[in-house]
C-alpha positions in Angstrom: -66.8 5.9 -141.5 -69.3 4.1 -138.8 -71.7 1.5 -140.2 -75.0 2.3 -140.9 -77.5 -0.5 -140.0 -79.3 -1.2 -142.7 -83.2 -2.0 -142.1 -83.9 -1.8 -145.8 -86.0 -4.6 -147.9 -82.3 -5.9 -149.2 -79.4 -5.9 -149.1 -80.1 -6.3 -145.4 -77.5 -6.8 -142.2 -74.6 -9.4 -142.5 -73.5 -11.2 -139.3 -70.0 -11.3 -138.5 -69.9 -15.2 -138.1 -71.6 -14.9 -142.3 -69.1 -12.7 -143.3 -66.1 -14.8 -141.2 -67.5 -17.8 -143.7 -67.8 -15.7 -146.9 -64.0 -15.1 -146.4 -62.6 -18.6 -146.5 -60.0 -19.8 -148.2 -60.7 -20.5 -151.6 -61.0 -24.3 -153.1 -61.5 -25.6 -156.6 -65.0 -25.3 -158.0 -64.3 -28.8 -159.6 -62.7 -30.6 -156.5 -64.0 -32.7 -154.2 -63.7 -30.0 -151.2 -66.7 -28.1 -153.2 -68.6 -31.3 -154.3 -68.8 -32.4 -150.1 -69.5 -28.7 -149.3 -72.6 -28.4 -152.3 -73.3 -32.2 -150.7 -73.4 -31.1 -147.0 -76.0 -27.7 -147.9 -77.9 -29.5 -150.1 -79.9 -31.5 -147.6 -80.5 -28.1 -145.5 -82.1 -26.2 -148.2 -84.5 -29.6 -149.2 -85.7 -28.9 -145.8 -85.9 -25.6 -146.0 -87.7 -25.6 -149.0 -89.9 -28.9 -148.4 -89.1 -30.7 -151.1 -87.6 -33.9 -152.2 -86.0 -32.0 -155.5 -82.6 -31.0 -155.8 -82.0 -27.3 -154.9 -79.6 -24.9 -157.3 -77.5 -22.6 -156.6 -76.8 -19.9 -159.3 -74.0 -17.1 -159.4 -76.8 -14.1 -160.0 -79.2 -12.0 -158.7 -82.9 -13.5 -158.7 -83.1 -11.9 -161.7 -81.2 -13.9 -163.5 -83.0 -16.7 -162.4 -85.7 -15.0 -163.2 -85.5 -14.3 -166.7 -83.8 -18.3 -167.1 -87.5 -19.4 -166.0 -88.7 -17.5 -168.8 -86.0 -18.8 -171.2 -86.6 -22.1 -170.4 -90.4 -22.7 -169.4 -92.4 -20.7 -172.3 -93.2 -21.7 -175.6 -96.5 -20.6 -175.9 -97.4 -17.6 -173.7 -96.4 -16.2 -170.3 -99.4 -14.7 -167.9 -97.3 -12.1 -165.9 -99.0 -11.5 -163.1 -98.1 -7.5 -161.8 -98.6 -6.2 -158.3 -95.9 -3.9 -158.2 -92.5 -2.1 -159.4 -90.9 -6.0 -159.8 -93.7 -7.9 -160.7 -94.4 -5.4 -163.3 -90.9 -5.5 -164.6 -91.4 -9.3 -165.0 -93.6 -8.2 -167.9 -91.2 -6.6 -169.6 -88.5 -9.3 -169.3 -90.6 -12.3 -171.1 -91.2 -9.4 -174.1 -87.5 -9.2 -174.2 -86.7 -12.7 -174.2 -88.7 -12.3 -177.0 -91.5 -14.5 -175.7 -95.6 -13.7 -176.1 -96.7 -12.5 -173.0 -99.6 -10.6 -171.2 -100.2 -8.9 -168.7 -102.7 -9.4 -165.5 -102.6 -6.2 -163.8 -103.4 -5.0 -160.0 -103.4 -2.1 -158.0 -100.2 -1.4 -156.4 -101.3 -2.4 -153.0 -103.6 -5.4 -153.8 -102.6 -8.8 -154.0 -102.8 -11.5 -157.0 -106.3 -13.7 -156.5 -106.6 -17.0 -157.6 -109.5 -16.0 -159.6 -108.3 -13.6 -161.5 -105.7 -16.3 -162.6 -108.0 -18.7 -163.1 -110.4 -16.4 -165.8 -107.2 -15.9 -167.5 -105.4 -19.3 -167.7 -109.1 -20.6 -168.7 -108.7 -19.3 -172.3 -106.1 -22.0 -173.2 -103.8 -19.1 -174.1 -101.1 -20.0 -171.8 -98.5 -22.2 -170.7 -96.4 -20.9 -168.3 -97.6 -18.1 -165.2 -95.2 -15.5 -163.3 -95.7 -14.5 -159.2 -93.9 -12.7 -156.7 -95.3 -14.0 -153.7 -93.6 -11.1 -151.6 -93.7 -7.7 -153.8 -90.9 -5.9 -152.1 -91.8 -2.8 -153.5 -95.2 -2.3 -151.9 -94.9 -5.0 -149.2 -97.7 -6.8 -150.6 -98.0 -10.9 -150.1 -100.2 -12.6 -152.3 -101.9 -15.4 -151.2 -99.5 -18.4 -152.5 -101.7 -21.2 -151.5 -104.5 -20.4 -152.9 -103.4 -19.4 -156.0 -101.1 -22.7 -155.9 -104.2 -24.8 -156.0 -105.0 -23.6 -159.6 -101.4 -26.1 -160.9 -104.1 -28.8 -160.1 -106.8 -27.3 -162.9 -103.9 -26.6 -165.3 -101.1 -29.2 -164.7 -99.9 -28.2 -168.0 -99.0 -24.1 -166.9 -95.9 -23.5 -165.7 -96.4 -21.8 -162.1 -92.9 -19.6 -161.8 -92.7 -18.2 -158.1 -90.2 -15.5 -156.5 -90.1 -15.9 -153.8 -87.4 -13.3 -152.9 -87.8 -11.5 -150.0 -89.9 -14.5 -148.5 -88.0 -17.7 -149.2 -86.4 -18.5 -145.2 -89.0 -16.4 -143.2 -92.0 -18.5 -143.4 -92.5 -22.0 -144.6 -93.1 -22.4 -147.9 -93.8 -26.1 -148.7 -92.5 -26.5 -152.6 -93.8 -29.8 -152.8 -97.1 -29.8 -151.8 -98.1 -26.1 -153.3 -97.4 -28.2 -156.7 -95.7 -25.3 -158.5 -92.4 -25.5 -161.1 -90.3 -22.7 -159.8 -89.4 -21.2 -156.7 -86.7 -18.9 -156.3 -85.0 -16.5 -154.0 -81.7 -14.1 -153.6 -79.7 -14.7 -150.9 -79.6 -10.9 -150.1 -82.6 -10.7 -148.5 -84.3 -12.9 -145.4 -81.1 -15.4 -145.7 -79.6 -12.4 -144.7 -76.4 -13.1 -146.6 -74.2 -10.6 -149.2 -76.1 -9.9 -152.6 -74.5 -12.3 -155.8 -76.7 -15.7 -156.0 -79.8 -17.1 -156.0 -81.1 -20.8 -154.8 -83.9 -22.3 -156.8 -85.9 -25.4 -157.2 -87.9 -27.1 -160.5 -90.1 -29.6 -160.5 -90.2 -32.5 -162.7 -92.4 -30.6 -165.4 -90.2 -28.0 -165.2 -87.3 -30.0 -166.1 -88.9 -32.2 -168.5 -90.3 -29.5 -170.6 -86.8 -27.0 -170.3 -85.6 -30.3 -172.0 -87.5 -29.4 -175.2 -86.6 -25.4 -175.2 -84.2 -25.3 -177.9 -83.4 -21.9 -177.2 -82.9 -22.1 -173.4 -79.4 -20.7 -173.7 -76.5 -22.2 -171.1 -76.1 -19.7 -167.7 -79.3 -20.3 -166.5 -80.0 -23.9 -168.5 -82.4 -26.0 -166.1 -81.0 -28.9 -167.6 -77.8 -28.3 -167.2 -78.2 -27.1 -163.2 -79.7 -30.4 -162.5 -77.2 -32.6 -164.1 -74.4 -30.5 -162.5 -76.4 -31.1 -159.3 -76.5 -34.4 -159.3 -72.6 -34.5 -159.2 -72.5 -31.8 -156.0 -71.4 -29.3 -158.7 -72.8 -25.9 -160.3 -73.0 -25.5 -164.2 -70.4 -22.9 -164.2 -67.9 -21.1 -161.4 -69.6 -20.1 -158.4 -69.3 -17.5 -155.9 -67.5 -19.8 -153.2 -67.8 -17.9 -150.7 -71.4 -17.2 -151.5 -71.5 -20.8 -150.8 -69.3 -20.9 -147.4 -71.6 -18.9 -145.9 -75.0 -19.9 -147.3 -73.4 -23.6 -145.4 -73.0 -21.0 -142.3 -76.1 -19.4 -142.5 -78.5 -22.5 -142.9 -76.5 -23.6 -140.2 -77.9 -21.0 -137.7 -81.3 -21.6 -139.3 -81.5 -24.9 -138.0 -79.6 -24.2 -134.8 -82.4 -21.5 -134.2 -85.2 -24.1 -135.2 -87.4 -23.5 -138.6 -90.4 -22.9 -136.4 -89.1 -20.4 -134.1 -87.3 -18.7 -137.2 -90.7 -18.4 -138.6 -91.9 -16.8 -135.5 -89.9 -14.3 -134.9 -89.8 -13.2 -138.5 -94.1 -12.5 -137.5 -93.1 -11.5 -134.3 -90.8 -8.7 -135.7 -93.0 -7.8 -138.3 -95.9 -7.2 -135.9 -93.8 -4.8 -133.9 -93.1 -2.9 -136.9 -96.6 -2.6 -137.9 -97.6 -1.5 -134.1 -95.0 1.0 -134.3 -96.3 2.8 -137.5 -100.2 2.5 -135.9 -98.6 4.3 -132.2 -97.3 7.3 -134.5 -100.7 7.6 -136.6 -99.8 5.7 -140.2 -102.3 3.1 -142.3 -99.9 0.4 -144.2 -100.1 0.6 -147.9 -101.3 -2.8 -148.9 -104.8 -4.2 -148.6 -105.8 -5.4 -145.2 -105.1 -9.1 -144.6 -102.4 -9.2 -147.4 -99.4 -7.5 -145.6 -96.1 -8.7 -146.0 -94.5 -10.9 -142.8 -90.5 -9.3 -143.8 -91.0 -6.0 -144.6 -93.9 -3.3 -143.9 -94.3 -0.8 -146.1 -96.6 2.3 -144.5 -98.9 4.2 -146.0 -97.5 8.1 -146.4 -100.5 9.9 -148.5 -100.3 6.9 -151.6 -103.5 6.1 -150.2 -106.1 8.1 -148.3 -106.1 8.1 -144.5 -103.5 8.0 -141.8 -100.7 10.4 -141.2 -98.3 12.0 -144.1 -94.6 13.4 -143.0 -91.5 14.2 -145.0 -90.1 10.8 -145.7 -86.5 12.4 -147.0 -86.5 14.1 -143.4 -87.4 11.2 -141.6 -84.9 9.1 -143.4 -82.1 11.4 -142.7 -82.3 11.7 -138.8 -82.6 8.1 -138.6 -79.9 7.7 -140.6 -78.0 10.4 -138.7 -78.7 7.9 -135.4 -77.3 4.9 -137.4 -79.7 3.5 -139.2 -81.0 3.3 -142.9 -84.8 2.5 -143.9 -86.4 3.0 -147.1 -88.0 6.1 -148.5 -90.2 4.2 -150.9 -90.1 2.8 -154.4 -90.5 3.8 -158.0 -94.4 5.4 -158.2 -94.9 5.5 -154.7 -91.4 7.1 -153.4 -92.4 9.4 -150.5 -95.7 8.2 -150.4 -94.4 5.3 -148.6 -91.8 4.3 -146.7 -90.4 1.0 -145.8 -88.8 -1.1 -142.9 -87.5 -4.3 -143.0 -87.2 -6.7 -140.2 -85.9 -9.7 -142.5 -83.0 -12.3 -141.6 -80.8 -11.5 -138.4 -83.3 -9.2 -136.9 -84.7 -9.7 -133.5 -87.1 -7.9 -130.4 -84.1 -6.4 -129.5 -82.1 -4.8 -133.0 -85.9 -3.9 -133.5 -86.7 -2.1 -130.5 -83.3 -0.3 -131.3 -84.5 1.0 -134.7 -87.5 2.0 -132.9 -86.2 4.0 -130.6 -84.4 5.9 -132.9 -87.7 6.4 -135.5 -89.5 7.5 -132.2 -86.5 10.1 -131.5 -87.2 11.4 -135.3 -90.4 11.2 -135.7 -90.1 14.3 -132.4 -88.4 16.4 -135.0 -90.6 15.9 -138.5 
């Protein structure tokens, strides 16, 4: 059957040369072929992720990764912080981990604030806070800095960031934002199949998963780091996952960070001027849209034009390419586009044409 391009918020397109990479020939997890390739990629993704701390790599969705934060960073009580379908669900995973958690609850659409945050880790209740910087399912970016800047008021809270569908299209500086966590799939902006998840802890983090006696093994802190140390992972790892993660960060730097970073805005803005030329509002609050994926506003919110998202999705579809009909709540009353990873002013204006071609017929 012909490909259908995908332009959803993840999985998204795999290049050929990725794919070429994520079909090498296999080599021992425990051999020294693995320990130079973990060695060679590990480098890349300091830089990628400004820091000076060793960078995981773990055989799971985010989620996994997720839910290991959780595990292995709260004794006390966990301040979920909810903007959205996954964000919300965050809630729900610290209850079943069996930890005390609460929830600080938004608007679909609106971002986290710092002062929000701040009211609430203020009580003393808390020692450990959950964000997603990038909420996929409403295209909503909170403002990561400025909520960062809280770590130095509470140095004792454990700030836990996913940073998804975010992590590779815009620099986020690990280091200096001071938080514990920061994670990402590879599925999404690395533009890479779905099946792992890179992730960095700081210090704190690893100090104080040190004294979880609970913590479990897959997704034990301690144990990533120590295994990192030797160029290895914990457990078996998706090799290929890790062939072409050495492929793709490869092109990352071969393109330039900066000029990665530029055209994710660039692409993004195009996407945003297409939905204004046809007579949509985005859904999230103004200022606070997200830079990989837009998600447009289909009657969730007052204002701005309303069509039959199912139609609109199918004769794109039926012109070869596949975007988003909205998520959980706000299915149909949104739909989204993603221009994360490979994407460019060209594969863009090619979606385009074809949304303008059936957006003539809904």
């Amino acid at each position: 059957m012909p490909h259908v391009k995908l332009h959803i918020p993840g999985p998204v397109e795999v290049s050929e040369k990725t794919f070429k990479a994520f079909c090498s020939p296999m080599i021992g997890h425990r051999g020294q072929a693995f320990k130079d390739l973990y060695a060679k990629i590990q480098p890349q993704l300091q830089q990628l992720l400004y820091t000076k701390q060793l960078v995981y790599i773990s055989t799971s969705s985010a989620w996994g990764v997720m839910e290991g934060a959780v595990r292995n960073l709260v004794q006390k009580k966990v301040l979920n912080c909810m903007c959205g379908a996954f964000s919300d669900k965050w809630f729900d995973v610290s209850k079943r981990c069996g930890k005390q958690a609460e929830a600080l609850q938004v608007d679909w659409g609106s971002p986290i604030r710092a002062e929000a945050i701040d009211a609430k880790l203020a009580t003393g209740q808390f020692d450990a806070l959950t964000v997603i910087h990038n909420e996929t399912s409403t295209g909503v970016m909170s403002p990561l800095a400025e909520i960062a800047a809280l770590k130095k008021k509470y140095p004792d809270v454990m700030f836990i960031v996913d940073a998804v569908s975010s992590m590779s299209a815009m620099p986020i500086k690990f280091d200096e934002l001071g938080i514990d966590v920061l994670l990402a799939g590879t599925q999404k902006a690395f533009a890479l199949p779905p099946g792992t998840a890179v992730f960095a802890a700081s210090p704190a983090a690893l100090a104080k998963a040190a004294t979880a006696k609970d913590r479990g093994y897959y997704f034990d802190f301690v144990e990533f780091q120590k295994n990192a140390e030797q160029s290895m992972t914990p457990s078996t790892p998706s090799i290929g996952h890790v062939f072409a993660l050495s492929s793709k960060l490869d092109d990352f730097f071969a393109e330039g960070l900066e000029n990665r970073f530029a055209r994710h805005k660039k692409t993004n803005q195009m996407t945003r001027d297409w939905a204004a030329k046809h007579g949509f509002t985005l859904f999230p609050d103004n200022g606070f849209e997200s830079v990989t994926l837009t998600c447009v506003n289909n009657g969730a919110k007052p204002g701005g034009r309303a069509v039959d998202v199912a139609k609109l999705q199918k004769l794109t579809k039926d012109q070869g390419f596949l975007i988003d009909g909205g998520y959980g709540k706000i299915k149909g009353k949104t739909f989204r586009i993603s221009n994360m990873g490979d994407e460019t002013e060209a594969t863009m204006g090619q979606l385009f044409a074809a949304l303008d071609n059936a957006m003539k017929q809904v």
